[in-house]
C-alpha positions in Angstrom: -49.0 58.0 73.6 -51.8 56.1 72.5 -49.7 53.3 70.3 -47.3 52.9 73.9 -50.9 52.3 75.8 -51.3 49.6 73.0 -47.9 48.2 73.1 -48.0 47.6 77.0 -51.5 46.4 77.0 -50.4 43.6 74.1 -47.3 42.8 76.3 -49.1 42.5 79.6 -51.8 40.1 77.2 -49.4 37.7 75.8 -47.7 37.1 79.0 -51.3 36.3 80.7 -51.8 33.9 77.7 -48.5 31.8 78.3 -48.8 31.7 82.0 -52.5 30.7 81.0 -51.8 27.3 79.3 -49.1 26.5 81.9 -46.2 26.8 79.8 -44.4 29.9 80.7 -42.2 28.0 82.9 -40.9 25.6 79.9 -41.0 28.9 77.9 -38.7 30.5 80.4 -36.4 27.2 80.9 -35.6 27.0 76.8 -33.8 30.7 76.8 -30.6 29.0 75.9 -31.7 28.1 73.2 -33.7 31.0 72.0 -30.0 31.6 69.5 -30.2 28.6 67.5 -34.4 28.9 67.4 -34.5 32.8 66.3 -31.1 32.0 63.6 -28.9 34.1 66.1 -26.4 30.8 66.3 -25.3 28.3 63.7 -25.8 25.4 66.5 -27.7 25.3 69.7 -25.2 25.1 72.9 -24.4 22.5 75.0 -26.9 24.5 78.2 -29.6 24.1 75.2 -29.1 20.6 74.9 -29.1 19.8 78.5 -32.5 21.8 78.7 -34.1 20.3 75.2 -33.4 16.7 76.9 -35.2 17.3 80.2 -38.3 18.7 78.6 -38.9 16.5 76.3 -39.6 14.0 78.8 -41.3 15.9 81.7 -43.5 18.2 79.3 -43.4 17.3 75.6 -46.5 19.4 74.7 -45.1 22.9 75.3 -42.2 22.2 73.7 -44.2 21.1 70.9 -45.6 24.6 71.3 -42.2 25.9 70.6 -41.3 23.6 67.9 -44.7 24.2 66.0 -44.7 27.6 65.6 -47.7 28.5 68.8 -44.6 30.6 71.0 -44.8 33.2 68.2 -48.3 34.4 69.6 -46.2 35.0 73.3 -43.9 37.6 71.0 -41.4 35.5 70.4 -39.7 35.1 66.4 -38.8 31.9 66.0 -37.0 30.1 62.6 -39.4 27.1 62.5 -38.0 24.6 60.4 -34.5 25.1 63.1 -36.9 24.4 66.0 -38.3 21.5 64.3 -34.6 20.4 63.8 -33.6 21.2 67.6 -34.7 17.4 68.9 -32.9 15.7 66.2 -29.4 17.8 66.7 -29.5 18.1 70.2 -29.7 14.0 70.1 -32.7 14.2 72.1 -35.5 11.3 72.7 -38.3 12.0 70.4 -40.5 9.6 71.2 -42.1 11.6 73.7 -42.9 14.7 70.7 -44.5 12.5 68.1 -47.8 12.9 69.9 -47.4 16.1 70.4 -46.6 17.4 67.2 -49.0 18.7 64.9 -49.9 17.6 61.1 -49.1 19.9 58.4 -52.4 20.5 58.1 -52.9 21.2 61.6 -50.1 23.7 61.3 -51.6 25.4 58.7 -55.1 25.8 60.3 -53.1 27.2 63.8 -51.1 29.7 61.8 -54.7 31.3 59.8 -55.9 30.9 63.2 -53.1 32.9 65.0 -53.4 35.5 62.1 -57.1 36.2 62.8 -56.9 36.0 66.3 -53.9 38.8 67.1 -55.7 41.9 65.2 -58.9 41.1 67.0 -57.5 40.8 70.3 -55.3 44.1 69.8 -58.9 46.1 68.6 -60.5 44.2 71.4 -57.4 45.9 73.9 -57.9 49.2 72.4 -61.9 49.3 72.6 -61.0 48.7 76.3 -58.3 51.1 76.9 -61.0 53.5 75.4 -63.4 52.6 77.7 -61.4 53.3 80.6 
């Protein structure tokens, strides 16, 4: 019972983090091409392509998100090096990503930071659900 309590509370978390950077929207918009991202697909579809085009020029940084790994702290498993490739085979502008787009380096630091960050915030969920 207690490990469902957790479960929910992590859920209802992540989904207050993506609606907290302003992003869910985008998140929510790029479900067609969630296939080719999470290596269910060989290609992204033409509905992914359509989508992939229209954010990258109205809101390049969460796409970035997406493409550099970040959605995988809203729950979702992404293949990273196909999301990096998603601009290029979708044909899509990328002028608008480059600033966007982290170093390697950058990457790197994000994803120890990610690492650290989920265990404490699920022992930080659970102190709480204790409390109550």
């Amino acid at each position: 019972m207690t490990s469902l309590v957790v479960v929910l509370v992590a859920l209802v978390f992540s989904r207050a983090a993506a609606q907290g950077n302003g992003c869910s929207s985008v998140m929510m918009t790029l479900s067609p091409c969630m296939d080719f991202i999470s290596s269910k697909a060989p290609e992204p579809g033409i509905s992914c392509c359509s989508v992939i085009a229209g954010v990258v020029q109205t809101d390049p940084r969460c796409l970035c998100m997406v493409l550099d790994g970040t959605a995988t702290s809203f729950g979702i498993s992404i293949n990273q090096p196909r999301a990096m490739e998603l601009p290029g085979v979708c044909k899509a502008s990328q002028e608008h990503l480059h600033q966007h787009l982290p170093t390697r380096q950058q990457q790197q630091r994000g994803k120890k930071l990610r690492q650290q960050q989920i265990p404490h915030q699920v022992k930080s969920l659970v102190n709480l659900y204790v409390l109550i």
